[in-house]
C-alpha positions as CSV (number, residue, x, y, z in Angstrom):
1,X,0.0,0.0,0.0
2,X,2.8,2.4,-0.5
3,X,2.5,5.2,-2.4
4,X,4.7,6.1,-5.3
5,X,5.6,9.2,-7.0
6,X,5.4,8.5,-10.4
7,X,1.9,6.6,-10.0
8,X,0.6,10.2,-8.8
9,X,2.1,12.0,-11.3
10,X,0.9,9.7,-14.1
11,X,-2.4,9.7,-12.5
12,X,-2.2,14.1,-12.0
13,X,-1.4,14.3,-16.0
14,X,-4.1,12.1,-17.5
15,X,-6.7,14.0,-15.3
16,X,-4.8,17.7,-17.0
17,X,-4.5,16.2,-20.4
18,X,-8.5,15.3,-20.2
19,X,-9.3,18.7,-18.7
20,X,-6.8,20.8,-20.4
21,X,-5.7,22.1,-16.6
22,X,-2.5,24.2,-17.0
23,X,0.8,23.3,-14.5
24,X,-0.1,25.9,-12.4
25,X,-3.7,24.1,-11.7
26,X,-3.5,23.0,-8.0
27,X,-3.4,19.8,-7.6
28,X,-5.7,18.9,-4.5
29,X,-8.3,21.0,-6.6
30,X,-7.7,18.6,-9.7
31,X,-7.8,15.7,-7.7
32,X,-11.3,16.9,-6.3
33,X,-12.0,18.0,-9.4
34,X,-12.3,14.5,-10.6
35,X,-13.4,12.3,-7.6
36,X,-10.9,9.5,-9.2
37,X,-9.6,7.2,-6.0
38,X,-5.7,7.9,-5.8
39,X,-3.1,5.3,-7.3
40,X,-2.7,4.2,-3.6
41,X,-6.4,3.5,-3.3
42,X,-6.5,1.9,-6.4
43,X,-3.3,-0.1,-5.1
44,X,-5.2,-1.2,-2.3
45,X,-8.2,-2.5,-3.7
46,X,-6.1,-4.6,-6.1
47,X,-4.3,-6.3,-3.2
48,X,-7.5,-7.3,-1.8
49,X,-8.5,-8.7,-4.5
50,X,-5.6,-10.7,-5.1
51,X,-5.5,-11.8,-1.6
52,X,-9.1,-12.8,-2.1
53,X,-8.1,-14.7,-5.6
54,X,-5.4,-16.6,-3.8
55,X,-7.2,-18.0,-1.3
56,X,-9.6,-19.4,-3.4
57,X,-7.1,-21.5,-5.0
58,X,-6.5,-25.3,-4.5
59,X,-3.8,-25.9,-1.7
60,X,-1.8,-27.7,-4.0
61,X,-0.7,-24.3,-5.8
62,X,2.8,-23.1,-5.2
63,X,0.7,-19.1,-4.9
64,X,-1.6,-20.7,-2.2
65,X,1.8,-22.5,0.0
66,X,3.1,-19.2,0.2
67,X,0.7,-17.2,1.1
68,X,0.2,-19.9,3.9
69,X,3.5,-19.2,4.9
70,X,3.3,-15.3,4.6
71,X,0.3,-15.7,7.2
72,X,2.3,-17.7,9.6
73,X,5.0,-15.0,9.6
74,X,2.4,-12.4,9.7
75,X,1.0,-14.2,12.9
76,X,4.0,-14.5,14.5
77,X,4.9,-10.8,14.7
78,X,6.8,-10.5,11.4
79,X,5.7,-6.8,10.2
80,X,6.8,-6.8,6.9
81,X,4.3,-9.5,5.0
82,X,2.5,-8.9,2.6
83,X,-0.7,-10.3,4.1
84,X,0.1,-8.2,7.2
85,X,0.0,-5.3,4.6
86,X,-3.8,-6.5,3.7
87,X,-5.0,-7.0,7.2
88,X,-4.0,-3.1,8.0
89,X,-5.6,-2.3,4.7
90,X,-8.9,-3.8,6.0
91,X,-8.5,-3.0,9.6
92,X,-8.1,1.0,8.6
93,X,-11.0,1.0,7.0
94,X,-13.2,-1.3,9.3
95,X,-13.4,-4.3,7.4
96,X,-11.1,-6.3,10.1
97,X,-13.1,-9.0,10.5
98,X,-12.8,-9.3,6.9
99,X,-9.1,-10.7,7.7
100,X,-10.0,-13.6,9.5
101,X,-13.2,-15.1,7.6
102,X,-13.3,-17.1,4.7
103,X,-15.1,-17.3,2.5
104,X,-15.9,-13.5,2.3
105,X,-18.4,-11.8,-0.3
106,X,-15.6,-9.8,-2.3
107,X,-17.9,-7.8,-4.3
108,X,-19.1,-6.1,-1.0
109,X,-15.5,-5.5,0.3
110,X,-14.7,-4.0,-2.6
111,X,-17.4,-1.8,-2.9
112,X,-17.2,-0.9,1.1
113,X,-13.5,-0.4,0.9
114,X,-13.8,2.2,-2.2
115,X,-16.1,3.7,-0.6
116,X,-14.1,4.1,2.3
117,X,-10.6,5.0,1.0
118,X,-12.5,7.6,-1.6
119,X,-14.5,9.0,1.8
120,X,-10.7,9.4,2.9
121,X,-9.2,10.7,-0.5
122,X,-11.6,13.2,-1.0
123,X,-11.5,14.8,3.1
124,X,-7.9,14.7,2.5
125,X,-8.3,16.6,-0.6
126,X,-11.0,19.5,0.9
127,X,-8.1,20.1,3.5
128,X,-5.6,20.7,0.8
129,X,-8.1,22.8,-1.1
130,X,-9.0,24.9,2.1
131,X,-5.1,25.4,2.5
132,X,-4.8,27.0,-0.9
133,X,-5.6,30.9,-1.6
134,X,-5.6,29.9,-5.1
135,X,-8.6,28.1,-4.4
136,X,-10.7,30.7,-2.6
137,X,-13.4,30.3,-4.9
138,X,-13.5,26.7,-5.2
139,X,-13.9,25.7,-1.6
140,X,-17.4,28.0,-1.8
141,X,-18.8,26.1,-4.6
142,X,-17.8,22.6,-3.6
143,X,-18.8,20.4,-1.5
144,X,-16.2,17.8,-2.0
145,X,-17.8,14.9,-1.7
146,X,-20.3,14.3,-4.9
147,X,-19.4,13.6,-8.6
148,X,-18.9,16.8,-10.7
149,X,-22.2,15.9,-12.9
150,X,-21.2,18.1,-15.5
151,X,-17.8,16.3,-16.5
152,X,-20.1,14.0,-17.7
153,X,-21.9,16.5,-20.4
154,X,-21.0,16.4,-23.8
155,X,-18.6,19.4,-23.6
156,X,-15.8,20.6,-26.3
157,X,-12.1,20.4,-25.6
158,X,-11.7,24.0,-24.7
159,X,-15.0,24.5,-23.1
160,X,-14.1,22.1,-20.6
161,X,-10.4,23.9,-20.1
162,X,-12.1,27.1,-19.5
163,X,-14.2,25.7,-17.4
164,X,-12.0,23.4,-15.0
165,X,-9.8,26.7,-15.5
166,X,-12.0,29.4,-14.1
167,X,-13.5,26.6,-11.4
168,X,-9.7,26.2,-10.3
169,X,-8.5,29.7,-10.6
170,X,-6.3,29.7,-13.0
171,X,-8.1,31.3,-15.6
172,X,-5.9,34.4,-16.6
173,X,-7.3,37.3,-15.2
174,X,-6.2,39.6,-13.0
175,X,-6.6,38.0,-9.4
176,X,-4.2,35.2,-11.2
177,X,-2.1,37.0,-13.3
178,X,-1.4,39.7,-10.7
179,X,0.1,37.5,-8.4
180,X,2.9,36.9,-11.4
181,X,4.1,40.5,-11.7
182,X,6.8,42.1,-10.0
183,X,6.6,44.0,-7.7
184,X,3.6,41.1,-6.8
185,X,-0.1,42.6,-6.9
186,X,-2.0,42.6,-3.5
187,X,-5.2,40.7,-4.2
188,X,-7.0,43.9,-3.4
189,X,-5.3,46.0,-6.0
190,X,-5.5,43.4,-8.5
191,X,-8.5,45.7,-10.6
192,X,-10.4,45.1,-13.2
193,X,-8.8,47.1,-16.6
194,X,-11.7,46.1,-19.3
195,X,-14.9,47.7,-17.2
196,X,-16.3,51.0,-15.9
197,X,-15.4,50.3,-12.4
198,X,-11.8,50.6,-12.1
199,X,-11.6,49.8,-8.4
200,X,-13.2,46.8,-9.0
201,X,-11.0,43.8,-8.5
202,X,-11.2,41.1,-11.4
203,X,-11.5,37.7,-9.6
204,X,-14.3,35.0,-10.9
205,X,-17.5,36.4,-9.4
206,X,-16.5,40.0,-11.2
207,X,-15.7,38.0,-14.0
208,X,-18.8,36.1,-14.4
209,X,-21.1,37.7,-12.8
210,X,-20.4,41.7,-13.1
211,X,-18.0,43.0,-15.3
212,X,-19.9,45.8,-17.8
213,X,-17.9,44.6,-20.8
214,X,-19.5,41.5,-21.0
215,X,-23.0,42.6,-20.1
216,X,-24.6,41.3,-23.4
217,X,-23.0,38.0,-23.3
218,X,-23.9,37.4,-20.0
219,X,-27.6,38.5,-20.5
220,X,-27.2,35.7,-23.4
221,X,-26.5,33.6,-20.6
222,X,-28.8,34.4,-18.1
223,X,-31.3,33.7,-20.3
224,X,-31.0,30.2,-20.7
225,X,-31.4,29.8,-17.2
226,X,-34.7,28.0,-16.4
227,X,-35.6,29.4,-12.9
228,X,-37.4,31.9,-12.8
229,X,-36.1,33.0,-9.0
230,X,-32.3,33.0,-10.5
231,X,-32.0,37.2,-10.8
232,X,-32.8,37.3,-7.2
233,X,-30.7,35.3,-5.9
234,X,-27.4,36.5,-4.2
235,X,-23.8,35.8,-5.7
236,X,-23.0,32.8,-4.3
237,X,-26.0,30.9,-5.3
238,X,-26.0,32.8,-8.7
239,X,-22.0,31.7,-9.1
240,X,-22.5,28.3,-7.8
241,X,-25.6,27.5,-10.6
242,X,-24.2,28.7,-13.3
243,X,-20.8,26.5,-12.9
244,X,-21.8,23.0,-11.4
245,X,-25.3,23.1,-12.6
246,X,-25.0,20.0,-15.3
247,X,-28.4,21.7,-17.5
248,X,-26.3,25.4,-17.7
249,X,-22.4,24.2,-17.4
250,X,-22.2,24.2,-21.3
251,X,-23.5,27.5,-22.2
252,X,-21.4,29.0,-19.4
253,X,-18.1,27.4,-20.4
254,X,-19.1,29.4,-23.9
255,X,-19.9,32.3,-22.3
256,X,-16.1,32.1,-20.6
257,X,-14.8,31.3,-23.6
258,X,-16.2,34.2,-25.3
259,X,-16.0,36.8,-22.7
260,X,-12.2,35.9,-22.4
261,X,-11.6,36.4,-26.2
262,X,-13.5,40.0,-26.0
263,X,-11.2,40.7,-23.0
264,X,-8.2,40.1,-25.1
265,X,-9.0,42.4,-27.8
266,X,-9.6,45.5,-25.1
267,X,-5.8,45.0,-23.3
């Protein structure tokens, strides 16, 4: 059940090559991002299963001697056996009796221990995120601990970038970008330079939800919003809707998309 390095980093590039997340995309938000169990999860369910798959073997096989003597060195206080390693892996996750009892139902193991280990992955990962100011935004809109529904909509290649982008904080506006110049930007003086407030700072609610440039693409936006309450609700809500709401995430990835291009051409 160790954990290896380049596992992690394998695992951190195929969720950025899917999501088009830059370097600079934090990775306990990416991890979130994608509610995938960790390499060392995965590792773990694997080894149960195999220990599971060996014991059902005849006692004539050379697999099932061995793991007959690992258990015997287990039991006698030997720490480093493998089947010492899969009794801690059960007992963590309060499938101990597990251990001892054969035959077990492995398809209910598995399915309680990955739902244990990912109940562990992702609480790990919401303490990360809550350590990160370049999450700020994030940690308001997730709750950690649910799919993201709308990974599973039919989005474009860059819709989905802007979007895991701007959910991250990494899109490049000013409360990123200002953190890059030198002398380094105070996040309060990192101020919009497109709109008609210019002590406005540009972070992802001014972005999406106020900037004057954008005001005809996001009326566009708002409305293809189906609730009727939606214009009364406060920014949070508002902000929260319109980027985790499967039935809207599309159109507002466009309108990021968009907005960001009409930004370009007024710097």
């Amino acid at each position: 059940a160790h954990e290896y390095a380049s596992t992690k980093k394998l695992h951190c590039r195929a969720i950025r090559s899917f999501s088009g997340a830059t370097k600079s995309s934090p990775i306990p938000g990416l991890l979130n991002e994608f509610n995938w169990l960790e390499p060392r999860s995965r590792t773990q369910i694997k080894m149960v299963r195999q220990y599971h798959r060996i014991l059902k073997m005849d006692d004539s096989r050379l697999t099932k001697k061995i793991l007959k003597y690992d258990l015997i060195f287990g039991q006698n206080g030997v720490k480093d056996c493998w089947s010492t390693d899969i009794k801690n892996i059960l007992g963590r996750n309060s499938l101990g009796n597990t251990f001892s009892s054969f035959p077990f139902d492995i398809k209910s193991t598995i399915y309680d221990l990955q739902k244990s280990l990912l109940l562990k992955d992702q609480t790990k990962w919401k303490s990360n995120c809550i350590n990160m100011p370049k999450l700020r935004t994030y940690v308001k809109l997730d709750d950690f601990f649910n799919n993201k529904e709308f990974l599973f909509k039919p989005l474009t290649f860059i819709q989905r970038k802007f979007l895991t982008k701007f959910r991250l904080g990494v899109l490049p506006i000013r409360i990123e970008t200002g953190r890059y110049e030198r002398p380094r930007l105070l996040e309060a003086e990192r101020f919009c330079l497109v709109c008609n407030d210019p002590h406005a700072v540009e972070n992802e609610y001014h972005f999406l939800l106020h900037c004057s440039l954008y005001n005809r693409l996001r009326g566009e936006l708002f409305n293809k919003v189906h609730d009727a309450e939606f214009l009364t609700w406060d920014d949070d809500n508002k902000f929260k809707y319109l980027t985790c709401n499967p039935q809207i995430v599309k159109s507002t990835a466009q309108f990021l998309i968009s907005a960001h291009n009409l930004r370009s051409t007024k710097l």
